[in-house]
Backbone as CSV, one residue per row, in Angstrom:
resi,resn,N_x,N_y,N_z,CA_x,CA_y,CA_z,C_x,C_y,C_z
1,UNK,87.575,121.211,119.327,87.414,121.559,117.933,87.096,120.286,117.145
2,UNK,86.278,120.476,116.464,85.767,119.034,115.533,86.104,119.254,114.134
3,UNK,87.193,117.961,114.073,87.674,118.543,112.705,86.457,118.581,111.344
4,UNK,86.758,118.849,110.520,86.266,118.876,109.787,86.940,119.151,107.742
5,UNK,88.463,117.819,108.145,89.253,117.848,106.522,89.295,116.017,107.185
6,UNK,89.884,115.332,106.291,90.565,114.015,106.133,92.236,114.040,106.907
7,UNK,91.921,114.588,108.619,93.296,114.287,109.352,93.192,112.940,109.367
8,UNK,94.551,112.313,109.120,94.414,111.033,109.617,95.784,110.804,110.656
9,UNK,95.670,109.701,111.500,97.089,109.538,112.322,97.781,108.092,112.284
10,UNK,98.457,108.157,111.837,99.340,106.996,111.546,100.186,106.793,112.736
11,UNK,99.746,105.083,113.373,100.153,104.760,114.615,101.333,103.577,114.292
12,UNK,102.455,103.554,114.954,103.374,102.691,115.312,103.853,102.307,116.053
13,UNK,104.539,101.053,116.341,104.822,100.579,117.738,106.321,99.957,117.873
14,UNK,106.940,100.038,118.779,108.765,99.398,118.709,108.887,99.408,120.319
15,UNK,109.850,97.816,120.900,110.489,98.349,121.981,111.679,98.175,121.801
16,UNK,112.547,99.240,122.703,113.851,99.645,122.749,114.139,99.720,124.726
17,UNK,115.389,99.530,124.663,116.424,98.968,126.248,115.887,100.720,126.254
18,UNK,115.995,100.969,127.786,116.228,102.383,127.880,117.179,103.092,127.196
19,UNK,118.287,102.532,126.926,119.380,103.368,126.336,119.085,103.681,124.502
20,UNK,118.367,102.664,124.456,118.042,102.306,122.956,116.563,103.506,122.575
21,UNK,115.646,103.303,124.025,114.823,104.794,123.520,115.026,105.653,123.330
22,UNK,116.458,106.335,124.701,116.866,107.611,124.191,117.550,107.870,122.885
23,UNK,117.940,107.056,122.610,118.942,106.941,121.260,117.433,107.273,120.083
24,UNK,116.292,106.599,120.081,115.562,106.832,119.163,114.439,108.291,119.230
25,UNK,114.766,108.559,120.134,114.131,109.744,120.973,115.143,110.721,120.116
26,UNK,116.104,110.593,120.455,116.871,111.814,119.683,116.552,111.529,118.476
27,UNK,117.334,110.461,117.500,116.452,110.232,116.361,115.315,110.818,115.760
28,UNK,113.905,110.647,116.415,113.010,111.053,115.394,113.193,113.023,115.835
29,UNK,113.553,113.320,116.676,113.570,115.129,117.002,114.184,115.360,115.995
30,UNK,115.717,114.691,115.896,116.585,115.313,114.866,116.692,115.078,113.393
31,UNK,116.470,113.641,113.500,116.559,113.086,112.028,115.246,113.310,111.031
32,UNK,113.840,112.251,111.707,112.863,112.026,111.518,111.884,113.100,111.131
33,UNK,111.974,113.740,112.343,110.783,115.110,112.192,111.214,116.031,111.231
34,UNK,112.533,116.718,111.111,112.767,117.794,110.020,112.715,116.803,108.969
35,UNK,112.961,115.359,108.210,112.348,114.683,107.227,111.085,115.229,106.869
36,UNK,110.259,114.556,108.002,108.844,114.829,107.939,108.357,116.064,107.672
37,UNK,108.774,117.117,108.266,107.967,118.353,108.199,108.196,118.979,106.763
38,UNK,109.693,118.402,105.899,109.783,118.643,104.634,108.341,118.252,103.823
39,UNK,107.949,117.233,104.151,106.988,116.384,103.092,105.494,116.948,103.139
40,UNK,105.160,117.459,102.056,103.505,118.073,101.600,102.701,116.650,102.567
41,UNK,101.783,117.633,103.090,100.712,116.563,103.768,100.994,116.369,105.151
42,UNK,102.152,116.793,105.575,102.692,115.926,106.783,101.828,117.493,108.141
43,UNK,101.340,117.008,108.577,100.559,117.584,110.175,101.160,117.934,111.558
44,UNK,102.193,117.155,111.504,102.596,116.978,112.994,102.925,115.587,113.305
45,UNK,103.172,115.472,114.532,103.789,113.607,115.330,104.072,113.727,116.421
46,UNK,103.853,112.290,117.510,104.198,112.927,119.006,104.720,111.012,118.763
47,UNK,105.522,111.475,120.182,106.522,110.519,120.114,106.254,109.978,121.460
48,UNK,105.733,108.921,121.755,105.105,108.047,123.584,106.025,107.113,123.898
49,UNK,106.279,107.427,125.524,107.056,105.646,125.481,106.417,105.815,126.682
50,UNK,106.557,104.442,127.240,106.191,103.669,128.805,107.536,103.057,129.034
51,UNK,107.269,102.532,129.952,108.240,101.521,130.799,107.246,100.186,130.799
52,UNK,107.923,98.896,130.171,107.233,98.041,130.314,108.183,96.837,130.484
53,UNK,107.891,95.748,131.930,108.833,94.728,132.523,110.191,95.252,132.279
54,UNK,110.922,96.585,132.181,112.453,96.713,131.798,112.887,97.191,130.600
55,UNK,111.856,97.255,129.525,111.825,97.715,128.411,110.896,98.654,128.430
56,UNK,111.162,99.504,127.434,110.648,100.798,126.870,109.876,100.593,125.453
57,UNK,108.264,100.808,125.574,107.343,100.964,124.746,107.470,102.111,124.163
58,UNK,107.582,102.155,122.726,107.778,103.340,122.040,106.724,103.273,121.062
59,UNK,105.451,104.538,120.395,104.420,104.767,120.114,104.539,105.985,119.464
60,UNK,104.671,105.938,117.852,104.968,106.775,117.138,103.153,107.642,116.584
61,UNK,102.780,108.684,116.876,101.330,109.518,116.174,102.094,110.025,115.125
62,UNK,101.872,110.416,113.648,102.037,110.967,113.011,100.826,111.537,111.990
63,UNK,100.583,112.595,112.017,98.943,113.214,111.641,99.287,114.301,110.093
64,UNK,98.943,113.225,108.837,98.660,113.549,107.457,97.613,113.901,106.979
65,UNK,97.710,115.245,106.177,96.336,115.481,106.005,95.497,114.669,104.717
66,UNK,95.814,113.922,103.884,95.509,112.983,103.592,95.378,111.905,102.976
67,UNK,95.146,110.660,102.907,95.575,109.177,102.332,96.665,109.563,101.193
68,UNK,96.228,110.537,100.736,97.580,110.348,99.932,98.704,111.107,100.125
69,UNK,99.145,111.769,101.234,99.953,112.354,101.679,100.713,110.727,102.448
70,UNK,100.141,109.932,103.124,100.369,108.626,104.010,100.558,108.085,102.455
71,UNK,100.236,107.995,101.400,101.029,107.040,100.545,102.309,107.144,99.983
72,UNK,102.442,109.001,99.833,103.780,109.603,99.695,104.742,109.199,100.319
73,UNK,104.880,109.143,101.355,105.316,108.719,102.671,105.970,107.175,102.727
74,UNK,104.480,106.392,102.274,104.812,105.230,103.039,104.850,103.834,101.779
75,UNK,104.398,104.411,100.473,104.115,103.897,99.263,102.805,102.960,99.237
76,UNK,102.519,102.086,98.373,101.152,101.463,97.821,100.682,100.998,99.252
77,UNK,101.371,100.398,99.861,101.190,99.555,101.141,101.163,100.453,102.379
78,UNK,99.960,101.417,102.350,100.287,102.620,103.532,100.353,101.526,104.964
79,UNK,100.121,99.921,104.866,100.146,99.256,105.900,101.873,98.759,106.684
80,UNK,102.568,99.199,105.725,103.833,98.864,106.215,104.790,99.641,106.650
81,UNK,105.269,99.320,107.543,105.567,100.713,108.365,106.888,100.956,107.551
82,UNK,107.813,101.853,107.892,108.763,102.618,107.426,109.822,103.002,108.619
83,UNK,110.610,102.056,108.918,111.777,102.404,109.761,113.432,102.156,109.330
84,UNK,113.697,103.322,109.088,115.278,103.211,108.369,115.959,102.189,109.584
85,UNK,117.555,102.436,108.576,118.083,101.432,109.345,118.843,102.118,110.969
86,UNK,118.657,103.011,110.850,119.328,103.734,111.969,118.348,103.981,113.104
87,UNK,117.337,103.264,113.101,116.177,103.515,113.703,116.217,101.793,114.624
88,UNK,115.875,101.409,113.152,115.855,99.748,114.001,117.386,99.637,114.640
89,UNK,118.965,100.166,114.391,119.487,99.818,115.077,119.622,100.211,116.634
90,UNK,118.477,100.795,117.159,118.254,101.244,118.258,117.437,100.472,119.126
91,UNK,116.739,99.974,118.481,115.406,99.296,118.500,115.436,97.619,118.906
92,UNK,114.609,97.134,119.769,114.826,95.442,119.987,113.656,94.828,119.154
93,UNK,112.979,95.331,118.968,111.829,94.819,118.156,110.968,96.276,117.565
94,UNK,110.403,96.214,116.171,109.506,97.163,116.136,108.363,96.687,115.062
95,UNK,106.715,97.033,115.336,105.707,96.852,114.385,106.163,96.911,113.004
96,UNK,106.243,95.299,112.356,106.135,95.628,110.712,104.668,96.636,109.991
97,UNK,103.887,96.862,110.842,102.666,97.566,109.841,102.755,98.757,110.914
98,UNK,101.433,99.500,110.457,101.306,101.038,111.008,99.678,101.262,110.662
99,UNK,99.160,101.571,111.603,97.384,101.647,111.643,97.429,102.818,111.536
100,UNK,96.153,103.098,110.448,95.311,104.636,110.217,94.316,105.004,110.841
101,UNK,93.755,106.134,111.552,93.039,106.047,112.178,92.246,107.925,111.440
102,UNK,90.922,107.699,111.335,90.770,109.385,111.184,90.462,110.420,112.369
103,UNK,90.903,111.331,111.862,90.826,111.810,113.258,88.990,112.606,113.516
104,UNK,88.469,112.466,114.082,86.812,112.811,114.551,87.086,114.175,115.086
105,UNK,87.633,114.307,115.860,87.667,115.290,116.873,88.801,115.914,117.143
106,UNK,89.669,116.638,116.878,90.766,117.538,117.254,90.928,118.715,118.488
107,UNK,91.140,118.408,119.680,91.041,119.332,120.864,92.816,119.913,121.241
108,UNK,93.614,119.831,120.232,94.598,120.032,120.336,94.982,122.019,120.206
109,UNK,94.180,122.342,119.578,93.956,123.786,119.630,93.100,124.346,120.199
């Protein structure tokens, strides 16, 4: 399906100990996402991790329908990411910014 509105997907990045992903894994299901799905604009989000040297790569999609739904969200600076504190305390490191990307093509339906 080729979209055809202003989806955009807002990408983020954090690593967390294994114990520290699952901990943020539950997090965004429970905390994060019913946040999100409250908020006008908000699309959907998928939540990625890897295994990397012992640590866990964590890779946040979150898909707004548009720029200004991501400013609601994220305020003037849609470049800075947004991680409460209950998030980073899970977390060993995570991306201060967050990349926009539009979406071209949608094959998800």
């Amino acid at each position: 399906m080729t979209a055809d509105n202003d989806l955009i997907v807002r990408t983020w990045c954090a690593t967390a100990t294994g114990a520290g992903a699952r901990e943020y894994h539950r997090y965004f299901a429970g905390t994060l996402l019913p946040q999100l799905r409250d908020l006008p604009g908000f699309a959907g989000g998928y939540l990625l991790s890897r295994d990397v040297n012992g640590t866990v790569e964590l890779t946040t999609h979150t898909f707004w329908e548009s720029p200004a739904a991501v400013r609601a969200v994220a305020g003037d600076d849609i470049t800075a990411s947004v991680v409460e504190p209950e998030a980073q305390s899970v977390l060993l490191d995570f991306d201060p910014t967050a990349t926009h990307r539009s979406v071209l093509v949608d094959a998800r339906g």
